[in-house]
C-alpha positions in Angstrom: 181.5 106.9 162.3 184.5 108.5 164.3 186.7 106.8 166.7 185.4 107.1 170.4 187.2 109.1 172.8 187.3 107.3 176.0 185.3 110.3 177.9 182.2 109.3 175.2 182.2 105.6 175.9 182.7 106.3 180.1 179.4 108.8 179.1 177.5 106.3 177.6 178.2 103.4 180.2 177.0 105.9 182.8 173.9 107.1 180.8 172.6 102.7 180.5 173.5 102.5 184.0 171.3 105.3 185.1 168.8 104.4 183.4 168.5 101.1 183.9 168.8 101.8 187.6 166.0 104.3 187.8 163.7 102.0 186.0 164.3 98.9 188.1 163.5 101.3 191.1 160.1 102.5 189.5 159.9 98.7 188.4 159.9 97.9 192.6 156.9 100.1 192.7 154.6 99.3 189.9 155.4 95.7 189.2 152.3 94.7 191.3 149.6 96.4 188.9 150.8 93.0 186.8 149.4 90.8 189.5 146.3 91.3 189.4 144.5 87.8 189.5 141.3 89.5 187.6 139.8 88.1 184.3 142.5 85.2 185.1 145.6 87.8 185.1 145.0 89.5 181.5 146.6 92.7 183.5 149.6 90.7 183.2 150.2 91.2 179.9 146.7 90.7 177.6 147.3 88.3 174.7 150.5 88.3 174.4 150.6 86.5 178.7 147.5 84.1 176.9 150.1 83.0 173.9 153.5 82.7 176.2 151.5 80.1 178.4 150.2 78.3 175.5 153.6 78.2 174.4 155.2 77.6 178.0 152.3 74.7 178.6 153.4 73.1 175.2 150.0 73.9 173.2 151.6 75.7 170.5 151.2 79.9 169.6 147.1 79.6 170.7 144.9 80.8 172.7 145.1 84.8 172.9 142.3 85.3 174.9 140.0 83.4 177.1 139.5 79.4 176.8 141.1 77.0 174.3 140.5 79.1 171.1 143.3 77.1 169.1 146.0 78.8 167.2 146.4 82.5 166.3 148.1 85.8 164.7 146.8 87.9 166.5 150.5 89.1 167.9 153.8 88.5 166.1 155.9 85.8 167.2 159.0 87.4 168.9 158.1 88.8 172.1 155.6 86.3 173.1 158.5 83.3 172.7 160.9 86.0 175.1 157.9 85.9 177.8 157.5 81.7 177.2 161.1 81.9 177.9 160.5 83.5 181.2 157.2 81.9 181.9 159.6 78.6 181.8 162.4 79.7 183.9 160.1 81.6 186.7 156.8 80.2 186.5 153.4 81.5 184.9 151.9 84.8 186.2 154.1 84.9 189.0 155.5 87.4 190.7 159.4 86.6 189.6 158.1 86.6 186.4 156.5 90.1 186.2 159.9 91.4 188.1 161.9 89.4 185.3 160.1 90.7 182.3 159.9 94.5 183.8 163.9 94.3 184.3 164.6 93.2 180.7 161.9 96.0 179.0 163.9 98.3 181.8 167.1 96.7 180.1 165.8 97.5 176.6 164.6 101.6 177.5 167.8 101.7 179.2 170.0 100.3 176.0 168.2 103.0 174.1 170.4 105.1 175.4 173.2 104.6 172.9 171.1 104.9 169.7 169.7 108.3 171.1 173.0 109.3 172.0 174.3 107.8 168.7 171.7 109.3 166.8 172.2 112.7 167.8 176.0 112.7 167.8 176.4 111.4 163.6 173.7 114.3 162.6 173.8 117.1 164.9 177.0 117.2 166.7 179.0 115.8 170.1 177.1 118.5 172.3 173.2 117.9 171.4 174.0 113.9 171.9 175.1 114.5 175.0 172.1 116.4 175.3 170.1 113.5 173.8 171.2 110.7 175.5 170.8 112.3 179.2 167.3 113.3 178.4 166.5 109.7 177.5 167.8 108.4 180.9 165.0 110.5 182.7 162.7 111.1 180.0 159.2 110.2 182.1 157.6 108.0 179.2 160.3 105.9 178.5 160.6 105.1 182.3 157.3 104.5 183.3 156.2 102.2 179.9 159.6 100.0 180.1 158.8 99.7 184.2 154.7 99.0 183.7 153.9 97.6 180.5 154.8 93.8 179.4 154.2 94.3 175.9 156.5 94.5 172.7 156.6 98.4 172.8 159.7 98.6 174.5 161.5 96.3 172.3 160.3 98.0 169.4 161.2 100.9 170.7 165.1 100.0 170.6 165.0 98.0 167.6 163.7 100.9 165.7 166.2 103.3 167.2 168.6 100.7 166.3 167.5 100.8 162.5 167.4 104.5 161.9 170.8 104.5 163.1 172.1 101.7 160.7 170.4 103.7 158.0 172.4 107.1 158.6 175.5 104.8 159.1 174.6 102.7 156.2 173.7 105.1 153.4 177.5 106.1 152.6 178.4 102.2 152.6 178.3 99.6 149.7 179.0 96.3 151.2 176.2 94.1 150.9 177.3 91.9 153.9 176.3 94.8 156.1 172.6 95.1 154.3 172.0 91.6 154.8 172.2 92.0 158.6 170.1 95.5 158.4 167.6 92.8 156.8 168.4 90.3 159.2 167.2 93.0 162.0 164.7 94.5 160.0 162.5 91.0 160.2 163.1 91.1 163.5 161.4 94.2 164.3 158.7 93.9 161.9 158.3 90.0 163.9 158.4 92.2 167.3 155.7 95.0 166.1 154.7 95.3 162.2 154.1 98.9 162.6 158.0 99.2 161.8 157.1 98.5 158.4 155.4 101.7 158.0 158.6 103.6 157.9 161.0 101.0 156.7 160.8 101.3 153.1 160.8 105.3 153.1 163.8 104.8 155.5 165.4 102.5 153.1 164.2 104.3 150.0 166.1 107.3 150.7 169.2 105.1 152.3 169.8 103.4 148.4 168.4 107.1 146.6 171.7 108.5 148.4 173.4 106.1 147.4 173.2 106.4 143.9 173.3 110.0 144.3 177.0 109.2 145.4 177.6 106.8 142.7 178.0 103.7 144.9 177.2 100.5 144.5 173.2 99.6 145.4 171.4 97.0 143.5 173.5 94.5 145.4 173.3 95.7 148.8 169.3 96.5 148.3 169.1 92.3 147.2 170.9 91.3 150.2 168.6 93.2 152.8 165.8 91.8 150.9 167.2 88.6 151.6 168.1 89.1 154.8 164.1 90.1 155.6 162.9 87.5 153.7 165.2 84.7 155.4 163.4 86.4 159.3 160.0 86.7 158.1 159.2 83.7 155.6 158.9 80.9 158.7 156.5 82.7 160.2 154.6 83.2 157.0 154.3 79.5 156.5 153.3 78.8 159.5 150.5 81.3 159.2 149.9 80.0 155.7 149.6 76.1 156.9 147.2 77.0 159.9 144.8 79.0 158.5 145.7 78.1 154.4 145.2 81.7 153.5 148.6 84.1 153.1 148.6 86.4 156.8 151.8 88.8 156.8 152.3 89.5 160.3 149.5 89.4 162.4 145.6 89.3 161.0 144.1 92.0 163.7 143.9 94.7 161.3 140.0 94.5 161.2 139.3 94.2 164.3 141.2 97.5 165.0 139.6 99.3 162.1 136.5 98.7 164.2 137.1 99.3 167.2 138.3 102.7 166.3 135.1 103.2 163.4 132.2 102.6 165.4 130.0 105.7 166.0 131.9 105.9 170.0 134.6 108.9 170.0 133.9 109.4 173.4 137.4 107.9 174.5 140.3 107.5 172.2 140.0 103.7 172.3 136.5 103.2 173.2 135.8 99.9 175.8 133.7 97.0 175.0 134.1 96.6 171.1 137.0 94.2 172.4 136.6 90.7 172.8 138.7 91.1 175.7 136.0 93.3 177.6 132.8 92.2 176.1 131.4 88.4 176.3 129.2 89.1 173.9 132.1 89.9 171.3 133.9 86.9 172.7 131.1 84.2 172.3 130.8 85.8 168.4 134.9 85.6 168.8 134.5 81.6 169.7 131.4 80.7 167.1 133.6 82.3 163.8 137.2 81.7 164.7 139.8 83.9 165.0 140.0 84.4 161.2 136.4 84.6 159.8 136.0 86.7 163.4 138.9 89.6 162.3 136.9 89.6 158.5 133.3 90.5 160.2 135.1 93.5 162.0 136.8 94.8 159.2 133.5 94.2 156.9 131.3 96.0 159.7 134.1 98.9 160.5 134.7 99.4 156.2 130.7 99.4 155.7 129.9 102.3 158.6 132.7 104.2 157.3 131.4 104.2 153.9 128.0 105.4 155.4 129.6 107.7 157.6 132.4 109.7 155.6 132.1 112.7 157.8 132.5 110.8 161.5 135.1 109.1 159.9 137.3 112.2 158.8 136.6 113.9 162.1 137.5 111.2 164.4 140.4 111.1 162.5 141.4 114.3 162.5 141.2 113.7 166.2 143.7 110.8 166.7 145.8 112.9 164.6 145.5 115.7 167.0 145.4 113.0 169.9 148.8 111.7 168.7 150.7 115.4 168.6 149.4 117.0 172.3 147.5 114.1 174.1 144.2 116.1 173.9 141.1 113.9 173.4 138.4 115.7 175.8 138.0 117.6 178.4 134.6 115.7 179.2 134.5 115.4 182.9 133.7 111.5 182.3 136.7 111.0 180.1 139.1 112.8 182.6 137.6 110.5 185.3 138.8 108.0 183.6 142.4 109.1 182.2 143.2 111.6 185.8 146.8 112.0 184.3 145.5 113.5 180.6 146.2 117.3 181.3 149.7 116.9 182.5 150.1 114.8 179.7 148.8 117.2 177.1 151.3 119.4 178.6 154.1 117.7 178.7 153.4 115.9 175.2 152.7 119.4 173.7 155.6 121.0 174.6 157.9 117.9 173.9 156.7 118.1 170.4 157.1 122.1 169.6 160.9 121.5 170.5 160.7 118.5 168.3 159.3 120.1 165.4 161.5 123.5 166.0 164.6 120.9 166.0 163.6 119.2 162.7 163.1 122.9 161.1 166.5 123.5 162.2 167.9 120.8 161.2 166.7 120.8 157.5 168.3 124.7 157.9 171.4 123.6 159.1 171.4 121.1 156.5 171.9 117.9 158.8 171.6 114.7 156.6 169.6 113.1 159.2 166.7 115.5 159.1 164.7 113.9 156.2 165.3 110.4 158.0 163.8 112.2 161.3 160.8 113.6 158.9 160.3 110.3 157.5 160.1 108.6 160.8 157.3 111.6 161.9 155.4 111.6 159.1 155.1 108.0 157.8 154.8 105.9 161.7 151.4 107.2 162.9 149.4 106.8 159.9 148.1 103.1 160.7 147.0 104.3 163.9 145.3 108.0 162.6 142.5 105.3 160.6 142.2 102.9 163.4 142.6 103.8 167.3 145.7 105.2 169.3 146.6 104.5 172.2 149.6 106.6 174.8 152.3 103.3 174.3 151.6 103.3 170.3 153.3 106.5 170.1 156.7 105.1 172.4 158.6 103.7 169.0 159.3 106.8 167.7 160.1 108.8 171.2 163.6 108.6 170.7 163.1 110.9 167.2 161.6 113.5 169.7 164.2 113.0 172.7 167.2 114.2 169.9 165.4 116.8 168.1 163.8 118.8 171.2 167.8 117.9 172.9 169.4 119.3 169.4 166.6 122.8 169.7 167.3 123.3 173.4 171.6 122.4 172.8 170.9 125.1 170.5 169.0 128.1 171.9 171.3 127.3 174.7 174.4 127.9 172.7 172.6 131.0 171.2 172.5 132.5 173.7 176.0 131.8 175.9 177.1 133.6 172.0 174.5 137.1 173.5 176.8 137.1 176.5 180.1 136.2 175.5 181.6 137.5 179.2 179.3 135.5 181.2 180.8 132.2 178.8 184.8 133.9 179.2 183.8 133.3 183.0 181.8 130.2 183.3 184.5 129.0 180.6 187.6 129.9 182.6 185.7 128.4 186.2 185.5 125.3 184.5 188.6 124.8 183.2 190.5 126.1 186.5 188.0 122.9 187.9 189.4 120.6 185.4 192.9 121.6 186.1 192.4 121.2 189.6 190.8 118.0 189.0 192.9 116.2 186.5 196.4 117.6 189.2 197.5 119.8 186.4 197.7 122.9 188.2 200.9 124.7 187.7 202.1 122.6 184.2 202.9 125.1 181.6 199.5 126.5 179.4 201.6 129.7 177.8 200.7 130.4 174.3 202.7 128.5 171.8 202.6 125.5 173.8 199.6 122.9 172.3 197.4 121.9 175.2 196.2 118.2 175.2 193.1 117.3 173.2 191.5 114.5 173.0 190.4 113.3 169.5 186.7 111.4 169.0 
């Protein structure tokens, strides 16, 4: 990657530090939505509050959702042990802790910053990063999830950033010391939310296919980031394996997701009261299996009415696909009364994507290494969720793909067309460096031609 110039790093300081600030100030606002005593404070943050005060109360990674229900894997390990951590230092359900775990999620939106900026600035150029990595700072999803939702999202959210990055750094590199730490981070985020593995090994696929296409060294490399994954994930795969002596992965919700989403209800994207969390019924059947033999009925019951049900099943999907690229689900005056923000959300989700989608078409045109990467990312991250149920925050992972490439088609219409009216850009030019002269006190030094004006190298 090239060296830094000092104005880039000064950029990028400022970008974290405006975003982090205007997310702790929406954090002031919103942090009492967490607080809410009801259904013993699941608003706090759902299962993943039920684990951390299992594990902050010393009984272990249990109880997920209502009563002693013994252990689960239900949610990866990682961010549940962070929110024990802060359960321990500030108290369970409490008000410090809410504020705690909203700043560190604003931290982590706020950090995303530099991969955005990153991102952009390896693949498309110094002028759409800057782009990139200022829209991120205000971009309104990533401010109001990281400042309202204790959940893994956010985490993921970075971590992924983080790994597409390593990949378009990576893929011209042959040092396997540097792949085993891609696999070291790469268990992380599959530990923080599994749905990273859906683009992972098309990520890495094409990483070692370019590789050998430059006829660098990969077997190596590829072994160590296996190892490195292997070394993250394998605890937590025999502990699953010892508690419930059958091999879980990552989490064993699957099923219950599949029928959630596979019912017979489309009338919300994520219809209520097939959850255990919102249905006694489903939680006494929840209590009587165990979590295990519970998550195998769903999936049995979901896989037998899509069998008998082909058709519902390819239109609801078809649905969540559409769902997932503009936020449309209904305009049912029920389902509006119950999502009021949806139509400014279809708007703003619509037009975020066209830019997105024109950027990666440009990109491929403009023959930007990082535009099957992007593709990848698109294509490959949803598909879990297009079979089972979406939800707004599934989508937050990937924003950061959509932040650069609508940044890199706007940079770029905008460039177009200062090129249409080269006087106006002569001008506007000229203003701002007369501005910068004044500025920097270098009115009056010597700018003839034939004398080499100072530039500063990145």
């Amino acid at each position: 990657m090239q060296k830094q110039s000092p104005s880039n790093r000064r950029m990028c300081l400022w970008m974290v530090l405006a975003a982090l600030a205007l997310r702790l100030a929406v954090v002031a606002f919103l942090y009492p939505e967490r607080l809410d005593p009801d259904r013993d404070h699941w608003h706090f943050a759902g299962e993943t509050g039920r684990i951390a005060r299992s594990l902050a109360e010393g009984e272990g990674f249990s109880n997920p959702l209502f009563g002693q229900t013994g252990p689960t894997a239900m949610v990866p390990p990682v961010y549940p042990y962070i929110l024990a951590a802060v359960f321990d230092i500030f108290g369970v359900y409490t008000k410090s802790s809410a504020i705690a775990m909203l700043s560190l999620n604003s931290l982590f939106s706020a950090l995303t910053c530099l991969p955005v900026f990153f991102l952009a600035r390896i693949s498309l150029g110094d002028g759409p990063a800057a782009w990139a990595g200022w829209t991120w700072v205000f971009f309104p999803y990533a401010v109001y999830f990281s400042a309202d939702l204790i959940w893994p999202t956010i985490l993921a959210c970075l971590l992924l950033s983080v790994l597409l990055l390593c990949v378009l750094l990576l893929e011209a590199s042959s040092r396997p010391w540097y792949d085993f730490w891609f696999g070291i981070l790469s268990g992380v985020a599959a530990l923080t939310e599994p749905v990273v593995l859906s683009v992972l090994p098309p990520l890495t696929a094409w990483m070692y296919y370019r590789r050998q296409r430059r006829g660098l060294q990969w077997r190596a490399p590829a072994s160590a980031m296996a190892l490195g994954f292997v070394l993250v994930v394998a605890p937590w795969f025999i502990r699953n394996y010892q508690t419930f002596h059958t091999f879980i992965p990552f989490r064993d919700g699957f099923g219950l997701q599949l029928h959630i989403g596979n019912n017979g209800d489309s009338s919300h994207f994520i219809p209520p009261g097939y959850q255990p969390s919102l249905n006694e019924g489903e939680m006494r059947e929840f209590r009587r299996l165990g979590e295990l033999a519970y998550m195998t009925r769903k999936q049995e019951q979901a896989v037998g009415f899509i069998a008998s049900h082909p058709a519902w099943f390819l239109g609801v999907t078809l649905r969540r696909i559409l769902y997932m690229w503009t936020s449309y689900w209904s305009f049912d005056p029920h389902f509006l009364a119950q999502e009021p923000f949806n139509l400014p959300d279809i708007f703003l989700s619509t037009v975020m994507d066209l830019l997105a989608l024109a950027g990666l078409y440009r990109a491929f045109r403009m023959g930007s290494r990082a535009a099957i990467p992007f593709a990848l990312v698109l294509l490959f991250f949803p598909m879990v969720y297009y079979v089972t149920v979406w939800q707004d925050y599934y989508r937050r992972p990937i924003d950061p793909v959509f932040v650069v490439l609508a940044s890199y088609e706007v940079w770029s219409r905008l460039q177009r067309g200062r090129e249409r009216f080269p006087q106006a850009q002569e001008i506007s030019a000229g203003a701002a460096g007369g501005w910068r002269r004044v500025s920097q006190g270098t009115v009056g030094q010597d700018n003839s031609p034939g004398r080499e004006p100072h530039r500063e190298v990145c």
